[in-house]
C-alpha positions in Angstrom: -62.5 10.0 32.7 -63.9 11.2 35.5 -63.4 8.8 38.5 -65.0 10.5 41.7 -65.9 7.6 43.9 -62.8 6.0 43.3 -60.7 8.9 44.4 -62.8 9.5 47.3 -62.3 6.0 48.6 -58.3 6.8 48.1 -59.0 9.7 49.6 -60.5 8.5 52.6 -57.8 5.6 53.0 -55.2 8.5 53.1 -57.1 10.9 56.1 -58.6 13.0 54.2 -61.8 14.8 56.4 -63.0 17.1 53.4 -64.1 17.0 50.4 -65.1 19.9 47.6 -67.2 18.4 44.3 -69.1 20.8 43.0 -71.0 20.3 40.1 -71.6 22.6 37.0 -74.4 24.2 38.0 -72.6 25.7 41.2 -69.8 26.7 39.3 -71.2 27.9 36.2 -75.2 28.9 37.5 -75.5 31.1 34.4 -74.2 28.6 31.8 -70.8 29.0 30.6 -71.9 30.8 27.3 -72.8 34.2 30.0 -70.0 33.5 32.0 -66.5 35.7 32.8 -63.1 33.5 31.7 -60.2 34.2 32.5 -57.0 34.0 29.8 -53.3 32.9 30.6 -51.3 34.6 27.9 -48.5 32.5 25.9 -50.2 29.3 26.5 -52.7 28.6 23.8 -49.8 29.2 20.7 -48.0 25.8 21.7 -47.5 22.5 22.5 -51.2 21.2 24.2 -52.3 24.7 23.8 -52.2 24.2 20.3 -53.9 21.0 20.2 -57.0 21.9 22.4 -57.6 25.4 21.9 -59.4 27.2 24.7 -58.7 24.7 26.7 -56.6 26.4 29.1 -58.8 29.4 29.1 -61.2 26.4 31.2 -58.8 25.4 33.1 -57.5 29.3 34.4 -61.0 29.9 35.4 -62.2 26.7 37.4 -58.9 26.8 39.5 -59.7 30.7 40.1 -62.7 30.0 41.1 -61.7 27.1 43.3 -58.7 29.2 44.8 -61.9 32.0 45.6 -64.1 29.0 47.1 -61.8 27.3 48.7 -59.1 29.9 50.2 -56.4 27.8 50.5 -52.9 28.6 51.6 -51.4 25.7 49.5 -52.4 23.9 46.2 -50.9 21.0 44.5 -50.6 20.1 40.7 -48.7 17.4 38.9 -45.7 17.9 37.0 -46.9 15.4 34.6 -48.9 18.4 32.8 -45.9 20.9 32.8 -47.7 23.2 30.9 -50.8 23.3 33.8 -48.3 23.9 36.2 -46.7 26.5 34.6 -50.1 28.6 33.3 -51.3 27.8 37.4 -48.1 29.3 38.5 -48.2 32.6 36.2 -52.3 32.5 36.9 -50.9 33.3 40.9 -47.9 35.7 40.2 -50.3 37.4 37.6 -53.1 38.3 40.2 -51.3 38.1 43.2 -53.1 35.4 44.8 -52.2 34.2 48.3 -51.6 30.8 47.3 -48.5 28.7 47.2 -48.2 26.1 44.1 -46.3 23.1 44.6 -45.4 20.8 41.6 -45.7 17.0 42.4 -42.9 14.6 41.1 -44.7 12.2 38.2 -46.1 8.4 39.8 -44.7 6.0 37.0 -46.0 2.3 36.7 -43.4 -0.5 36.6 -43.0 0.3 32.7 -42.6 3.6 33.2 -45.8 5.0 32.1 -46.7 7.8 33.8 -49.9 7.5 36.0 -53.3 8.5 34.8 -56.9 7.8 35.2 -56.9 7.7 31.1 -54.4 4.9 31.2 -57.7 2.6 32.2 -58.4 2.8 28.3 -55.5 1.3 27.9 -55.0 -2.7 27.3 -52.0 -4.4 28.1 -50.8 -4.5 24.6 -51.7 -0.6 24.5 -49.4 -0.2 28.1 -46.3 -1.5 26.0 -46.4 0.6 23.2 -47.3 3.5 25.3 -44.1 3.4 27.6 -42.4 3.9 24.6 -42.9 7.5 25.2 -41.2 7.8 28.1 -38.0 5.5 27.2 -38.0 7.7 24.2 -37.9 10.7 26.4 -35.1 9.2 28.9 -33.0 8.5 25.7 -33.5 12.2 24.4 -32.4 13.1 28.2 -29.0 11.2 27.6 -28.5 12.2 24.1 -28.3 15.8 25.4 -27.2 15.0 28.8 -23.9 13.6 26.7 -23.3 16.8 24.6 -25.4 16.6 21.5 -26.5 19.5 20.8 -28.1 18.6 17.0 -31.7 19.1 18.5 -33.4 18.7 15.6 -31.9 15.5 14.2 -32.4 14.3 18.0 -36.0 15.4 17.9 -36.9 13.2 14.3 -34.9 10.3 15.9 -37.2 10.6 18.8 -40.6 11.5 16.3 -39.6 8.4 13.9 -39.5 6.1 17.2 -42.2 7.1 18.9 -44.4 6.6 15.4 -42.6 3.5 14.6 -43.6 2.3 18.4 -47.5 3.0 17.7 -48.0 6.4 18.6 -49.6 9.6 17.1 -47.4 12.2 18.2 -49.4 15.7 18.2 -45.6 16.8 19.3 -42.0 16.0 21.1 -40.3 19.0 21.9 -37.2 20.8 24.0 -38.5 23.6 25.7 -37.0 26.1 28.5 -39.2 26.9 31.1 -37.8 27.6 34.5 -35.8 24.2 33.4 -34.7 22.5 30.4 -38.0 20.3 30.0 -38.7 17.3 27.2 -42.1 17.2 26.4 -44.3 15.0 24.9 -47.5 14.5 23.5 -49.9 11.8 21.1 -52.0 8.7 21.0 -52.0 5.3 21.5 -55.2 4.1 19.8 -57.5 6.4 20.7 -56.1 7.2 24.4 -54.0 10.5 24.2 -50.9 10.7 26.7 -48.5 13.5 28.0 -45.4 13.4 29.6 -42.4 15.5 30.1 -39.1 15.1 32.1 -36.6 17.6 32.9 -33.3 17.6 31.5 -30.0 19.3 32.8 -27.2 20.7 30.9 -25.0 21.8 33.4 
C-alpha cells in the first residue's frame, strides 16, 4: 500500500525540509515497455526473487534512477528486506556509485511483528498469527545458536509451525550473506510478510 500523505506528515514531525515524489510519468516518460532496466545478477533464482520474478529488475532501476536524480552521499534501506539490501548494496559496488548504503535495524510492534505499511491489512486476530513468524524465527536462532546443526530437520520444525500457526510460507531458509541470516517469507490471509534475523555461530 502506498501511504504518501501519511509518511509525509511523519516526515514533517521528524524535520524533514524536502521531499522527492515523482510520479510514473517522470520516471518512466516513454512507458516502461521502451524503457532501459537494469539487472542485479544472483537475485532473481531465490528466496523473493523466486516468488516475484522481475521484481528486482524494478526495483535496481528506480533506486538508479533515484541515486542519478537525487545525488545523494548517503541512502538508507531496511534490513527487514535483506535481500533489497543486499541487491542495493551489490547495485553500488557493481557501478561504482558514490553512494554509501546503510542498513536500518527492523522496528518490531509489541508482538514482535515486524513493522510495515502492509500490516494495516492485517486484523487483530491476523497480528497473532502473524508474529508467529518471527517467534518461529527467534526459536530457529536458538536451536542453532545452541549447536544444532541438523538444518533441515530444524527447517521442517520451523515450516510445520509456521503452517500450523496460519501461514502460507512461500519459504524459511538459512542463508550466508555477509552474516548467517534466517529468512522468511508467506501469508497471513491474503497479506504477504517477510522477515529475517541474523544468527551467529561463533
Amino acid at each position: 500500500p502506498r501511504t504518501l500523505q501519511a509518511d509525509i506528515e511523519k516526515l514533517t514531525q521528524v524535520g524533514c525540509n524536502l521531499l522527492f515524489t515523482p510520479d510514473n510519468e517522470v520516471m518512466y516518460p516513454q512507458g516502461k515497455d521502451f524503457h532501459t532496466f537494469i539487472h542485479v545478477p544472483g537475485m532473481d533464482d531465490k528466496l523473493c526473487g523466486l516468488e516475484r520474478p522481475g521484481h528486482f529488475d524494478g526495483v535496481a532501476t528506480v533506486v538508479t534512477k533515484f541515486f542519478n536524480i537525487v545525488q545523494a552521499d548517503v541512502a538508507v534501506f531496511g534490513e527487514k528486506d535483506y535481500q533489497q539490501l543486499l541487491l542495493i548494496r551489490k547495485l553500488v559496488a557493481d557501478l561504482n556509485l558514490p553512494i554509501k548504503i546503510v542498513g536500518a535495524a527492523t522496528v518490531r510492534e509489541d508482538n514482535g511483528l515486524a513493522m510495515s505499511s502492509r500490516n494495516q491489512h492485517l486484523n487483530e486476530t491476523l497480528k497473532q498469527q502473524a508474529a508467529a513468524l518471527y517467534s518461529n524465527l527467534l526459536e530457529l536462532k536458538r536451536q542453532l545458536e545452541s549447536g544444532n546443526q541438523d538444518y533441515s530437520a530444524l527447517l521442517a520444525q520451523a515450516h510445520t509451525q509456521l503452517t500450523a500457526s496460519g501461514f502460507t510460507l512461500d519459504y524459511i531458509d538459512i542463508r550466508r550473506a555477509e552474516d548467517l541470516r534466517l529468512l522468511a517469507a508467506g501469508r497471513v490471509g491474503s497479506v504477504r510478510l517477510i522477515d529475517n534475523i541474523a544468527c551467529n555461530l561463533a
